[in-house]
N, C-alpha and C positions, 0 to 999 in steps of 0.2 A: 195667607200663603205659607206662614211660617210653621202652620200647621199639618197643613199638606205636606211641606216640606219633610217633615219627622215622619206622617206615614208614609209617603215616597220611598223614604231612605229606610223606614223597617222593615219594608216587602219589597227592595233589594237584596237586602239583607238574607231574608227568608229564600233566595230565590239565586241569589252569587253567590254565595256560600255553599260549600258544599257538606250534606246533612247530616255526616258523620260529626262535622266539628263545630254542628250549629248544638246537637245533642249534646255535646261534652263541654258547651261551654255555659257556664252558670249564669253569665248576662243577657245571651242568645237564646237559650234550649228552649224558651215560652215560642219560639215561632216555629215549633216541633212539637208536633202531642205526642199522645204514649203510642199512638200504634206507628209511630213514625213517618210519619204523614206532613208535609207541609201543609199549613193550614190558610193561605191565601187559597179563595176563590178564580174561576176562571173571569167572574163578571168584574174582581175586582185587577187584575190584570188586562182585561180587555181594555176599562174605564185608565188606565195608568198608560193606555198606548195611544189612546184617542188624541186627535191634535190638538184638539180644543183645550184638554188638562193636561199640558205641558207644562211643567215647573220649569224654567231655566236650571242647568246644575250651577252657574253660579249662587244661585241662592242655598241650594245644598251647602255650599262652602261655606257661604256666610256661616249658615245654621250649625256646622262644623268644625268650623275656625273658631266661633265665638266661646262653644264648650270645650275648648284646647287651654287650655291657659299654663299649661308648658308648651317646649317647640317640642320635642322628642315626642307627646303624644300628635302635635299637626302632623310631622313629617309624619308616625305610623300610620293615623288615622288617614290624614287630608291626603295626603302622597302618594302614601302606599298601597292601602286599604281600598278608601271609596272606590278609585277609578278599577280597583279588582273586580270590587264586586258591581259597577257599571257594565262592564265589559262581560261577566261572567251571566250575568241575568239576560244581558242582549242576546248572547250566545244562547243562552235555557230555551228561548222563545222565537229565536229567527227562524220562518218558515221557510228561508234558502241559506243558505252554505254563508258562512262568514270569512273574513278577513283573518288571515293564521297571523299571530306573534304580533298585534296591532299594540304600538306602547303605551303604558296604560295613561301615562303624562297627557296622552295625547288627547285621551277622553274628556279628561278636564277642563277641556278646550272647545269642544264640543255645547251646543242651544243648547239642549235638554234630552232626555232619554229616547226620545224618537230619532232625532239628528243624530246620533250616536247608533242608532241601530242602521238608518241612512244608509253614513258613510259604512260603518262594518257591511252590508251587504254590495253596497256598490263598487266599492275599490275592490278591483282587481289583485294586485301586489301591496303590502304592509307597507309603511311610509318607513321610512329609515331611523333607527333611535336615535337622537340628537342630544349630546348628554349637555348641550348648551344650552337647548330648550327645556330640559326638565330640569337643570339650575336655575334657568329665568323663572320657570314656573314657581320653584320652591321659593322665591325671591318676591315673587307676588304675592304668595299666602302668607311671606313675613309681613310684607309691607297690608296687606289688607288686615292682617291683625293689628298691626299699630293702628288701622285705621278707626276699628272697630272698638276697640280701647277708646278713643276719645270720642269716637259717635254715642247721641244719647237717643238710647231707639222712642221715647215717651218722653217728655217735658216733664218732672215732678209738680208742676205749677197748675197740670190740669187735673180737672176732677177724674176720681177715678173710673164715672161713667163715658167718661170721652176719655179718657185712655184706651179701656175696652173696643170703643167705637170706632177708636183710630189707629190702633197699634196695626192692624192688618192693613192700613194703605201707609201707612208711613212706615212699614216693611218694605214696602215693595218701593217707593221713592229713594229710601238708604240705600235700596239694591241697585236701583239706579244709581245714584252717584257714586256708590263703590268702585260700580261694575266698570271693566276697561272698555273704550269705546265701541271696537269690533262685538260686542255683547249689547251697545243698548237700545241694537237695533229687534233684535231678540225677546228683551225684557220687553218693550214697548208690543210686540207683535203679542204676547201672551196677555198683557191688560186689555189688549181691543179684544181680544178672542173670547177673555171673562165676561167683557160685556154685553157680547151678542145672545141674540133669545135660543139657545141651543137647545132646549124644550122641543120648540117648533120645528128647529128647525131639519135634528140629529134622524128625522124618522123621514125625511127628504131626500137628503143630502145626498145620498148613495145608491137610492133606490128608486127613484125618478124615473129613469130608464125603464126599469125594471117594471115600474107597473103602467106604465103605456104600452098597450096592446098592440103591440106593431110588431109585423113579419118580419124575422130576421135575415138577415143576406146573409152568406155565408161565401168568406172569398175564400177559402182553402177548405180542404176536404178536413174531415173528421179525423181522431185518432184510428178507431175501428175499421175508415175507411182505407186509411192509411196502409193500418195493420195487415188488410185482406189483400191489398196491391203490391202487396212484399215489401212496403219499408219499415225499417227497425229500427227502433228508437236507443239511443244512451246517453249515458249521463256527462255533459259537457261540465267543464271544474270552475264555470263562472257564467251570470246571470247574460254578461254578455259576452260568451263565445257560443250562444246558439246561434247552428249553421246547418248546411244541410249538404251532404256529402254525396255529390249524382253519381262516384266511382263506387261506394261500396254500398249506396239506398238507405243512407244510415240518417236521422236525424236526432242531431244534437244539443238535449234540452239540459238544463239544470237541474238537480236534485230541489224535489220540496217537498217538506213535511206539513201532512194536514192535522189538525186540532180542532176543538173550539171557540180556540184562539184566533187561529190563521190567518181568518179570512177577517176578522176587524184588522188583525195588527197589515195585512196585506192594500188594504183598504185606503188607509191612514198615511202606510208609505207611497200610495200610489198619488193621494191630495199631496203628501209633501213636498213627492216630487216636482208637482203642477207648479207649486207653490213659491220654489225657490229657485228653478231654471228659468232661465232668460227664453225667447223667442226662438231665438236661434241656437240653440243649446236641445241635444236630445231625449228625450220622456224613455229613460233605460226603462223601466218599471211598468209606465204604461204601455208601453209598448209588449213587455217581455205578457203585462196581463190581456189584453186585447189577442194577442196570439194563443196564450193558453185558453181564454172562452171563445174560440177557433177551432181548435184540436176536443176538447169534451164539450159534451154536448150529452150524451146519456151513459147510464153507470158504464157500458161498454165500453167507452172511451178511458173509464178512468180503470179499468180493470186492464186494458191494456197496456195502460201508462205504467200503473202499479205493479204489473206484472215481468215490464223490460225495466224496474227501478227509478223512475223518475219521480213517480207518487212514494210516500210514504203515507199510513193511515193508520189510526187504531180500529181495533173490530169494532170498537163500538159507534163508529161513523162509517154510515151507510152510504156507497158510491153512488143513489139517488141525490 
């Protein structure tokens, strides 16, 4: 995990950072080639969204606190820095609208890079800065550094072929007992996740549906159909103030942009959401996706989605 961890944190890096000062800067510019180009993969950006390869960022911190050994590099690095470029990556890559002026303290606080793009798409309003909260915070990363100082992450008493063999589960047990309680429900949800056959299982999971051959019902008309009955679509400023306006015929969707990407990182949030609401608590996401494969259904739809703004696309994805 701890190596995860470091490529995690390099193609944040690569991806919060913005590419003029990733170029100019002599420890960074290798995650920039010469034609200026970031050089992370769409595949490996999909695989870093997926639920199943979820790092906790507590373990970032670890991984981060531990190469700190002044506080003036934690506070720039752990404090300042990381959750920047948390927050700036989420943003690169949300296929709906995010959360404006979210504090970045706050990020730190946050499971892992998906629970972090989560919450930035689902809240509504920014959560208030709390300068008592991000003293607490700063007060944790002191105290987890002391802690880490006296942790011995290997035994020098064992051989060095079971240090090898051990060091990545007694990584992830340190992180355990580091971590603060509200966290090691988290930590533990990502060891069961590691251990499941996701092989088998990843080529199922979301397309199940998809390949049983059964008629679909359709309880609401199409966009096209829409389109031709005189309602107009616009771009509502949140995933949920879609409405539907019977004074002016207007319907009110959120901005989304298509990729690649999109539709795994779209996916992933729609299991998370499954994942962490209660019963009685409402499926923002499923719901918002169950409506939009409602409204398109053939390129038509999405050309006229595309064309009142609610679609974004590059040419080179076809609205088939």
């Amino acid at each position: 995990m701890a190596v995860d961890g470091l490529f995690l944190y390099d193609l944040l890096c690569c991806y919060g950072i913005n590419m003029e000062v990733l170029a100019n800067s002599s420890s960074l510019c290798h995650l920039v080639n010469s034609a200026g180009r970031r050089l992370a993969h769409e595949t490996t950006i999909q695989e870093a969204m997926m639920l199943e390869n979820q790092i906790p960022i507590f373990v970032l911190k670890v991984i981060l606190i531990a190469e700190c050994s002044h506080m003036a590099h934690r506070i720039g690095i752990v404090v300042d820095f990381f959750p920047k470029i948390l927050l700036g990556f989420c943003e690169y890559f949300s296929p709906l609208k995010t959360v404006e002026n979210y504090p970045p303290y706050k990020a730190l606080k946050h499971a892992h890079l998906l629970d972090s793009l989560y919450h930035l798409v689902t809240l509504r309003h920014s959560p208030e800065w709390n300068p008592e909260e991000e003293e607490e915070e700063l007060r944790s990363i002191e105290e987890l550094y002391e802690k880490l100082r006296s942790a011995t992450l290997v035994p020098a008493m064992f051989p060095m072929y079971l240090q090898t063999a051990r060091i990545g589960d007694h990584m992830i047990d340190l992180v355990k007992e580091l971590a603060p309680p509200e966290l090691q429900k988290p930590i533990e949800l990502v060891q069961d996740l590691l251990e499941l056959p996701w092989s088998g299982l990843r080529s199922g999971t979301f397309s199940a549906a998809a390949e049983k051959d059964l008629p679909k019902e359709r309880l609401f008309p199409r966009a096209s159909e829409l389109n031709k009955a005189g309602v107009k679509f616009s771009v509502a400023d949140h995933i949920i103030a879609i409405r539907f306006d019977p004074y002016t015929v207007t319907f009110y969707l959120p901005f989304i942009r298509l990729n690649i990407s999109s539709e795994v990182i779209i996916r992933n949030l729609v299991a998370y959401d499954v994942m962490i609401k209660s019963e009685k608590e409402p499926l923002i996401l499923n719901r918002y996706v169950d409506l939009m494969i409602g409204l398109i259904d053939t390129a038509d739809d999405v050309k006229v989605l595309k064309g009142q703004g609610i679609i974004s696309k590059p040419e080179s994805i076809s609205e088939e």
